[in-house]
DRENKOLRO-440313 format. One line per 10 residues: their letters; for each residue y negated, x negated, z negated of N, C-alpha, C, CB. Coordinates in pm, 1 decimal, padded with zeros to 6 digits. Atoms other than C-alpha are relative to their C-alpha. Glycine has a CB too. Layout:
BEGIN
a = Y/X/Z/Y/X/Z/Y/X/Z/Y/X/Z | ... $
//
This chain:
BEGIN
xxxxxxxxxx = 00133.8/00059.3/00000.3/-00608.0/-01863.6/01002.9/00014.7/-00149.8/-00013.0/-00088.3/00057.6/-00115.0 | -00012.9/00132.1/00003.8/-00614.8/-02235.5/01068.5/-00133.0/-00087.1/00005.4/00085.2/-00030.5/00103.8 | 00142.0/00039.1/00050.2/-00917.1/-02390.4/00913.7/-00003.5/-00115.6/-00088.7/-00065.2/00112.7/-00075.3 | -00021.0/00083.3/00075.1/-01006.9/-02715.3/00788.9/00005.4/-00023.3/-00153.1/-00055.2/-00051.1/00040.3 | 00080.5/-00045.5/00162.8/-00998.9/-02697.1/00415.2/-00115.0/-00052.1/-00077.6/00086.4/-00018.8/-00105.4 | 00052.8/00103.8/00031.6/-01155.6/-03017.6/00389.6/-00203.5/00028.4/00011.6/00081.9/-00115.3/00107.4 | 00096.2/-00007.6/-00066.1/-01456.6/-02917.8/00572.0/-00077.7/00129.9/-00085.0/00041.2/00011.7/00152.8 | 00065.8/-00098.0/00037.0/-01549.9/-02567.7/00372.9/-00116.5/-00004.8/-00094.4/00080.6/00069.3/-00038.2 | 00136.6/-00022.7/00111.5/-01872.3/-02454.3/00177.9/00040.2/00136.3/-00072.9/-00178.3/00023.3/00089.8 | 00000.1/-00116.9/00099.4/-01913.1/-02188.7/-00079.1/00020.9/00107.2/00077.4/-00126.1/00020.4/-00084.1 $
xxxxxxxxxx = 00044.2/-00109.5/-00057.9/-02027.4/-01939.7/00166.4/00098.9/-00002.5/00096.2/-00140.7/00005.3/00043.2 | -00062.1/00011.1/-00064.4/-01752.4/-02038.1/00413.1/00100.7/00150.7/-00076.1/00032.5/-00153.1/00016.6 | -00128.0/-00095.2/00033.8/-01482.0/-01908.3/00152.2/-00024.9/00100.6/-00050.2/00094.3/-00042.7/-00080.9 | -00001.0/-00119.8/00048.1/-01665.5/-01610.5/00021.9/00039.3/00111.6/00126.8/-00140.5/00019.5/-00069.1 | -00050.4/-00056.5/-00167.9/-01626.3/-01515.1/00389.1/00159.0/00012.7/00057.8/-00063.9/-00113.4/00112.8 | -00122.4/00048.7/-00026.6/-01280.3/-01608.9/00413.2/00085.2/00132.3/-00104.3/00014.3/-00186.9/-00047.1 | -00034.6/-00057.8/00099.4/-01206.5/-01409.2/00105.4/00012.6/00144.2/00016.3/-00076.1/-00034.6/-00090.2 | 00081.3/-00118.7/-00014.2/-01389.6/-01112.3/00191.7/00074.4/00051.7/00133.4/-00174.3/-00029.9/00011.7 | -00069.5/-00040.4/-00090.0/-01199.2/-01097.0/00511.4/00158.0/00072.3/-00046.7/00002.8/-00117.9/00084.3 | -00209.6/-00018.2/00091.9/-00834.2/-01104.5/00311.2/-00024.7/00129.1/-00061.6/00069.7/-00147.9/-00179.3 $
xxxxxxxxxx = -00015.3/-00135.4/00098.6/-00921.4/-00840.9/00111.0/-00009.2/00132.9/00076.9/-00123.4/00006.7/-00116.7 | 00023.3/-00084.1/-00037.6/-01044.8/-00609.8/00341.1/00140.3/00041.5/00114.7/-00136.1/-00021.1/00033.7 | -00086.7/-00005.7/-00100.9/-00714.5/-00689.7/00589.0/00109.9/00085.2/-00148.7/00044.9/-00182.7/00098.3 | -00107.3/-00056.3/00106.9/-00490.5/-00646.1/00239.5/-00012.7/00155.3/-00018.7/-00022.9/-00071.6/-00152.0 | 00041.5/-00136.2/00024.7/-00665.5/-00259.0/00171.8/00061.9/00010.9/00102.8/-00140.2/00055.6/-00017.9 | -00069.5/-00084.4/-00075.8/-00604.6/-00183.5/00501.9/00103.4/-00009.5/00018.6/-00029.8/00014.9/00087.6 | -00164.7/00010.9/-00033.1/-00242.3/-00276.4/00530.1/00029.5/00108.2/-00126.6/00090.5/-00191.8/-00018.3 | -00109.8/-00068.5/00114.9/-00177.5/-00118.9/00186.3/-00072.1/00146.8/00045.7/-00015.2/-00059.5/-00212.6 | 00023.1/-00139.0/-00024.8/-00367.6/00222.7/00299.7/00096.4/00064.6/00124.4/-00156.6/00013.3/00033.7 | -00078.2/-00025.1/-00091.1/-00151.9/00192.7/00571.8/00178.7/00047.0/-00002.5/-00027.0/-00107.0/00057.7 $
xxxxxxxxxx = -00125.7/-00046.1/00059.1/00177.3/00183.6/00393.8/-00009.0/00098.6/-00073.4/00061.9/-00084.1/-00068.6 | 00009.9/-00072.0/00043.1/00068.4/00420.2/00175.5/00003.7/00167.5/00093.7/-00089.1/-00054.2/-00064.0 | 00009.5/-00044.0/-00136.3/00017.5/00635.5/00469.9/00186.8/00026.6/00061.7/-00101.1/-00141.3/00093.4 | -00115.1/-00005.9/-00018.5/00361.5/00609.4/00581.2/00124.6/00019.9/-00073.2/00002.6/-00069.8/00041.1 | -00077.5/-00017.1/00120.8/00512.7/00654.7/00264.8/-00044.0/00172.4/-00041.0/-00049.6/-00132.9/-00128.7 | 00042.7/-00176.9/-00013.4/00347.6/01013.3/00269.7/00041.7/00084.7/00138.1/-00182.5/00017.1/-00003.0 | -00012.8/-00008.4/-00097.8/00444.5/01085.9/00623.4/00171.7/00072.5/-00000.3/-00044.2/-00132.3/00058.8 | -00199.3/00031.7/00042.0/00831.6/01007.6/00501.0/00025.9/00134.3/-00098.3/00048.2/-00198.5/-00131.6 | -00007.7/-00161.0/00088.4/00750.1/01274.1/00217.7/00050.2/00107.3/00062.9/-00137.1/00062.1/-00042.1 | 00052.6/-00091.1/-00057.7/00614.7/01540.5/00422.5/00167.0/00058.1/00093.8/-00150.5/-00064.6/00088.6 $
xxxxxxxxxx = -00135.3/-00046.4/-00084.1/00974.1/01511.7/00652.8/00086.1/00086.6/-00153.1/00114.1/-00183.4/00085.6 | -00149.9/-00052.5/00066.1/01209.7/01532.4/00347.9/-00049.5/00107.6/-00109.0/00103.8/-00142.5/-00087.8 | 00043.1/-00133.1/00104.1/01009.8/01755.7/00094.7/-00166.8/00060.1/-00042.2/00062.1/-00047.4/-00150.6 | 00151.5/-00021.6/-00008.0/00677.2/01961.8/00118.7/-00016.8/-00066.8/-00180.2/-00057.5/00208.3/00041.0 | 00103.6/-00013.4/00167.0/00462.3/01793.7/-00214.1/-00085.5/00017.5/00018.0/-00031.1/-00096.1/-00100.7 | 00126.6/-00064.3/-00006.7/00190.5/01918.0/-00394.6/-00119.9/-00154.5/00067.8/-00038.4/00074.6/-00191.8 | 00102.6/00097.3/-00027.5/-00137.4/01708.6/-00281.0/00014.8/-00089.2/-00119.5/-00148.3/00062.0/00018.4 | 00006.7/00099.9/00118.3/-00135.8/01629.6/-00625.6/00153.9/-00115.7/-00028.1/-00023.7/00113.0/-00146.2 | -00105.2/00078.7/-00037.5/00195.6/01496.3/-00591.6/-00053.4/-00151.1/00008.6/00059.6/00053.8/00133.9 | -00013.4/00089.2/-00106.5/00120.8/01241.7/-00375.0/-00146.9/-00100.7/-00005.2/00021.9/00094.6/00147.6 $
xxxxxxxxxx = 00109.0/00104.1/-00029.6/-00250.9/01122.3/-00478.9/00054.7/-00106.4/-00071.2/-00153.0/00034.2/-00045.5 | -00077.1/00096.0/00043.9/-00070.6/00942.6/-00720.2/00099.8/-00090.8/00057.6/00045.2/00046.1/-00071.2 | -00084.6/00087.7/-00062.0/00137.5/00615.7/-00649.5/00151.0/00066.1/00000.2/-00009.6/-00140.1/-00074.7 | -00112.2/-00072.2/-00043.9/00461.3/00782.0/-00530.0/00136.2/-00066.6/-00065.2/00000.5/-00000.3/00161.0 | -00114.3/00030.3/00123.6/00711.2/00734.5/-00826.4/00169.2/-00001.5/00094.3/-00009.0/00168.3/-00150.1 | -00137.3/00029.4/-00086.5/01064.2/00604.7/-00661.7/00087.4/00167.1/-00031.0/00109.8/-00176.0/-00082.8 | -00114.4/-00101.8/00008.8/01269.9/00941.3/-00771.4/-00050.0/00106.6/00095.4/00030.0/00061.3/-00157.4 | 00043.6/-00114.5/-00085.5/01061.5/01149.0/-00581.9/00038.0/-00034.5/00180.5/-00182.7/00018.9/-00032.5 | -00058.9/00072.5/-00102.9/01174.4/00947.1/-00265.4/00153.6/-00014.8/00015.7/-00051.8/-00120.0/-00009.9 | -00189.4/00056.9/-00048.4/01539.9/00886.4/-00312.0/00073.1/00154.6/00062.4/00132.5/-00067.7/-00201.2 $
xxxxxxxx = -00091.1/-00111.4/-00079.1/01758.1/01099.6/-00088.1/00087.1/00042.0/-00089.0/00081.8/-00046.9/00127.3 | -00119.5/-00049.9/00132.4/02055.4/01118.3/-00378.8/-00074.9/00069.7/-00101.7/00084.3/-00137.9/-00090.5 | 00070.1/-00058.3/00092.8/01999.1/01339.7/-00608.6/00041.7/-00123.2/-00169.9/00061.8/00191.7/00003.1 | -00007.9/00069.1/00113.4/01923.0/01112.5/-00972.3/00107.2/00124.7/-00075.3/-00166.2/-00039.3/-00072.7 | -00078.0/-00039.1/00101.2/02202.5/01170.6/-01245.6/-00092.4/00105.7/-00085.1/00051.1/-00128.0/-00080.7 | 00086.8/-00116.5/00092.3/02080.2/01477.0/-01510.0/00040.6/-00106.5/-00145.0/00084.5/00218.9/-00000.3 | 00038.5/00093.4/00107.3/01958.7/01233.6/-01799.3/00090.0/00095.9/-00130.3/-00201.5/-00019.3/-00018.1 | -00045.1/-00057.8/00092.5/02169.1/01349.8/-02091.8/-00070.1/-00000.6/-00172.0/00121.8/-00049.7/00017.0 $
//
């Protein structure tokens, strides 16, 4: 976005703002998205699994050490 900065009003950057955020959601629904996709190949989870933010062990191909 190449915009004067000099030149903005209030209402300019609530606009400006309001754009970012809505591009940021969709990128991160998007990775999120693909990070469930990746699941689904290497191991059926439950739904519930997965509404949650997808905890790194449940992802790693190696199996983690048995915590002693």
């Amino acid at each position: 976005v190449d915009i004067d900065v000099n030149h903005l009003n209030l209402e300019d950057i609530k606009e400006l703002v309001c754009q970012l955020v809505q591009r940021n959601n969709q990128l991160k629904k998007q990775k999120r998205a693909r990070v469930h996709r990746q699941m689904d190949r290497d191991s059926p989870v439950s739904i519930f699994e997965r509404s949650r933010l997808v905890p790194s062990y449940l992802t790693a191909k190696r199996p983690l050490p048995k915590r002693t």
